[in-house]
C-alpha positions in Angstrom: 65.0 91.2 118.5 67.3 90.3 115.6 67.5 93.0 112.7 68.0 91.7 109.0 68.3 93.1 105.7 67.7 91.0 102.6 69.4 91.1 99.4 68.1 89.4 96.6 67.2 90.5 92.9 64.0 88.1 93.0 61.4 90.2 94.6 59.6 86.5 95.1 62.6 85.2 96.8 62.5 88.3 99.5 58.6 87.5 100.0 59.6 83.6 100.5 62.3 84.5 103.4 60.2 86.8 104.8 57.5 84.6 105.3 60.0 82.0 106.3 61.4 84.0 109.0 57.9 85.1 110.3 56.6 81.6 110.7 60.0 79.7 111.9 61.5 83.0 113.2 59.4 85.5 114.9 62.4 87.1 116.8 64.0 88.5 113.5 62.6 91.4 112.2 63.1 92.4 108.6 64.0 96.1 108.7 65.4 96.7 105.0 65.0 94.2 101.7 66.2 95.4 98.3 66.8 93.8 94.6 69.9 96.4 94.2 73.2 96.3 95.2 73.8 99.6 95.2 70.8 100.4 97.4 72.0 97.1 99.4 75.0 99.5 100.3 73.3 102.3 101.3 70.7 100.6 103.3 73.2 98.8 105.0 75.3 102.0 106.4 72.0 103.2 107.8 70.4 100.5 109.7 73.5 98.2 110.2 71.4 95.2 110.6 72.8 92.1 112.6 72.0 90.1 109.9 72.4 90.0 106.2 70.5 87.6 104.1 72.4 87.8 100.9 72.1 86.6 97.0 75.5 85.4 95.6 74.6 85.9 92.0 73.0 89.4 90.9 73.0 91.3 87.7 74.8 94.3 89.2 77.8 91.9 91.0 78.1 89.1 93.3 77.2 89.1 97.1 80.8 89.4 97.5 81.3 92.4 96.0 79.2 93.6 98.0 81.0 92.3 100.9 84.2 93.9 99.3 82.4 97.7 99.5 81.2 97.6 103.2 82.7 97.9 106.7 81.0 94.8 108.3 81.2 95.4 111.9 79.7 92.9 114.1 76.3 91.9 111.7 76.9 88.2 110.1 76.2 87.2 106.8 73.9 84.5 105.6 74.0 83.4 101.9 71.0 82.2 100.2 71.6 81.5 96.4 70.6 77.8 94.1 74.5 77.6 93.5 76.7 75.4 95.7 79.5 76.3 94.2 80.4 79.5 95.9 80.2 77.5 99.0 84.3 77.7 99.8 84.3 81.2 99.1 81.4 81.9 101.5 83.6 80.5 104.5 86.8 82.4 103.4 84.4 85.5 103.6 83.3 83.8 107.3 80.0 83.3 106.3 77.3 82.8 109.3 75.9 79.8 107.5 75.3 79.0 103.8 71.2 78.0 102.5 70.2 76.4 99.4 67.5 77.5 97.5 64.7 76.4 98.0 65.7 77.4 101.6 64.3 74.6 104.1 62.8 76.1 107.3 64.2 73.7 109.7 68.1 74.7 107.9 67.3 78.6 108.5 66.4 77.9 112.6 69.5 76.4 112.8 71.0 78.9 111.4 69.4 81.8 113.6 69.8 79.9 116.7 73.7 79.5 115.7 73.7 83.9 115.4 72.0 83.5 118.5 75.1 82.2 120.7 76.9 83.9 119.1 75.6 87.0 119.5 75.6 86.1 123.3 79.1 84.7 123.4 80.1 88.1 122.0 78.0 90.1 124.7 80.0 88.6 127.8 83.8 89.3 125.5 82.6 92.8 125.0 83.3 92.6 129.0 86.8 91.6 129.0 87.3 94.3 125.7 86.2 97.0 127.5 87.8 95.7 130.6 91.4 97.5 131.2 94.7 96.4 132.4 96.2 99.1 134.2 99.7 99.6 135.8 100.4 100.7 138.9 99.8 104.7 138.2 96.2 103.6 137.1 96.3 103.9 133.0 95.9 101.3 130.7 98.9 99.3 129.3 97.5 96.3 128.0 94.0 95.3 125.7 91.9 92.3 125.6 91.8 90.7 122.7 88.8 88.8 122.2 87.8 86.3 119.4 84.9 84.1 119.6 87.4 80.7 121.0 89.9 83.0 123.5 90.3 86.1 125.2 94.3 87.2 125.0 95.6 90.2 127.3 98.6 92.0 125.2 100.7 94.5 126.4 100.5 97.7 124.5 104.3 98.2 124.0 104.2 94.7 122.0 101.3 95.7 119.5 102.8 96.8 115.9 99.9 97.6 114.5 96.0 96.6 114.0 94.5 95.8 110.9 90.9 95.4 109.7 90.3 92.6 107.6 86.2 92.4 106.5 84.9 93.1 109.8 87.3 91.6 112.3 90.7 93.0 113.7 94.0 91.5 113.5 96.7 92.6 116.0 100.1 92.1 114.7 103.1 91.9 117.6 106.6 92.3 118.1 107.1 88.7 118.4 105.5 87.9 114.9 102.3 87.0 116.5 98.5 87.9 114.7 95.5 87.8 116.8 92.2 87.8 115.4 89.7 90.0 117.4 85.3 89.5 116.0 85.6 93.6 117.8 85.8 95.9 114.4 88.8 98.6 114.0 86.8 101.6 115.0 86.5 100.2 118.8 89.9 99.8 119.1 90.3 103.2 117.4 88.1 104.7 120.0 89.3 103.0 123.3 93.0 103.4 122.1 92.9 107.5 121.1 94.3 108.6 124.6 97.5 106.6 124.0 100.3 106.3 121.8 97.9 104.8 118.7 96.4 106.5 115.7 94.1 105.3 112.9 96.4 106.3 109.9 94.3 104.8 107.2 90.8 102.9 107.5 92.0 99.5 107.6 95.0 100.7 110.0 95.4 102.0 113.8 99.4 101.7 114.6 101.4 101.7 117.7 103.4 105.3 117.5 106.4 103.8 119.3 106.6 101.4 117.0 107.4 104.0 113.9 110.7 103.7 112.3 110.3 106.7 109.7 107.3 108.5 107.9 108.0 109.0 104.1 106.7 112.2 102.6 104.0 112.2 99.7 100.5 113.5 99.4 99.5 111.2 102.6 102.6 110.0 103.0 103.1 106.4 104.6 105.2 104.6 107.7 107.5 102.2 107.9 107.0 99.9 111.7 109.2 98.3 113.7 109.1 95.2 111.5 109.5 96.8 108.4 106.3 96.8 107.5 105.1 100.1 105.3 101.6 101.5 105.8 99.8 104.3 103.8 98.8 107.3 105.7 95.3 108.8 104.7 95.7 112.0 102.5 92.6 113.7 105.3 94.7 112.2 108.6 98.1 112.9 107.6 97.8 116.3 109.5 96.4 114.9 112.5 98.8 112.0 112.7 102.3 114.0 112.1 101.1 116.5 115.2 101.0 113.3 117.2 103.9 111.6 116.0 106.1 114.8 116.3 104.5 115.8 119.5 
C-alpha cells in the first residue's frame, strides 16, 4: 500500500483526487488531506506519507514553502495546481511528477506507477546502504553511497562532510567530489555514530578527522579540511566538543 497526504485549499479539489485515486489507483491510500499549510506540516511529521499531493498556490504560501519547512525523507512530491508556470521550479525541488488541473486519470497512473519503481529501485539500494565495507580487523571503513542511477563505495577517511539538501544527502570529498545519496541525513547519522562522525547541525554530519579548528560562540562552528566553515547547533555543541576532544 502507498500512503498519501493531500494538500490543497479547495476542499472540492481533495474530493476530486480522492475519487481519482480510488478508481485509477486502488493501491494508494489517502491517510491525511488538509486546506492548511500549517496543519499540512503537522500532519506530515506524523504520518510521513510516501506521497504528497501538493497545491502550488495557497493563501497561506506556496507548495514550496512548504517544501522549505519540512525534512522530506524518502516520500515524493506530486504537484497538482492549474498553473504551468511553476513547472521549472517543481523539478529544481525534484518533483515526482507535475499534473494539471483538471488532473487526467490516465496522467496520475503514470505517475503512481513511476513512484512505484522507484520505490522498488530504492528497496534493493537500501541493500548496498546498509551493506558495510570492513577492513581487515572487521569495522567499517567505507559507506555506500546510493542514488537512484549508481551505487559509489567511499572510503570514510575521504568523506569531508555530509550535507542534507531537501531530502537527499550530499557527500562532499577530499578530492572535490559531491555525491548525491536519495538516503536522508539522519541514516547516515545513525549508521555513522560509532565512528569518527557527528551530526553538528541538522543539515550537517562531519568527518572529525577532517576538523581544522572549532571557533568559540554560543554553538560555535568548524572550519574542514577544505576550508569549509560549518555552524555547530547551540543543543549539540556539548556533545560534539566531548567527542572531538576525546
Amino acid at each position: 500500500m502507498i500512503t498519501a497526504l493531500i494538500v490543497d485549499d479547495e476542499q472540492h479539489a481533495i474530493s476530486i483526487l480522492k475519487t481519482l485515486l480510488s478508481e485509477c489507483c486502488p493501491q494508494v491510500e489517502v491517510v491525511a488531506e488538509t486546506t492548511y499549510m500549517k496543519e499540512a506540516m503537522r500532519l506530515y511529521k506524523k504520518h510521513q506519507t510516501d506521497l504528497i499531493f501538493l497545491d502550488v498556490e495557497m493563501p497561506s504560501g506556496t507548495g514550496f514553502d512548504f517544501l522549505d519547512s519540512i525534512e522530506l525523507g524518502e516520500s515524493r512530491v506530486i504537484f497538482t495546481t492549474a498553473h504551468d508556470n511553476y513547472m521549472i521550479k517543481a523539478i529544481r525541488f525534484s518533483a515526482l511528477d507535475y499534473l494539471l488541473k483538471p488532473i487526467d486519470p490516465g496522467e496520475l497512473t503514470v505517475a503512481i506507477d513511476r513512484f512505484r519503481k522507484l520505490k522498488s529501485k530504492s528497496m534493493e539500494q537500501s541493500l548496498h546502504f546498509i551493506k558495510s565495507v570492513k577492513d581487515p580487523n572487521g569495522k567499517m571503513d567505507s559507506i555506500a553511497i546510493s542514488s537512484i542511477e549508481t551505487i559509489v563505495f567511499l572510503k570514510f577517511a575521504d568523506i569531508l562532510y555530509f550535507k542534507s539538501e531537501r531530502g537527499y544527502t550530499i557527500a562532499h570529498t577530499a578530492d572535490g567530489q559531491q555525491h548525491v545519496s536519495s538516503r536522508n541525513i539522519g541514516e547516515f547519522e545513525e549508521l555513522l555514530q560509532d565512528y569518527r562522525f557527528f551530526r553538528v547541525h541538522k543539515s550537517y554530519v562531519i568527518n572529525i578527522d577532517h576538523v581544522k579548528k572549532y571557533i568559540r560562540g554560543r554553538g560555535g562552528s568548524v572550519v574542514i579540511s577544505d576550508d569549509k566553515e560549518i555552524e555547530v547547533s547551540r543543543m549539540r555543541k556539548s556533545s560534539f566538543l566531548k567527542k572531538f576532544v576525546g
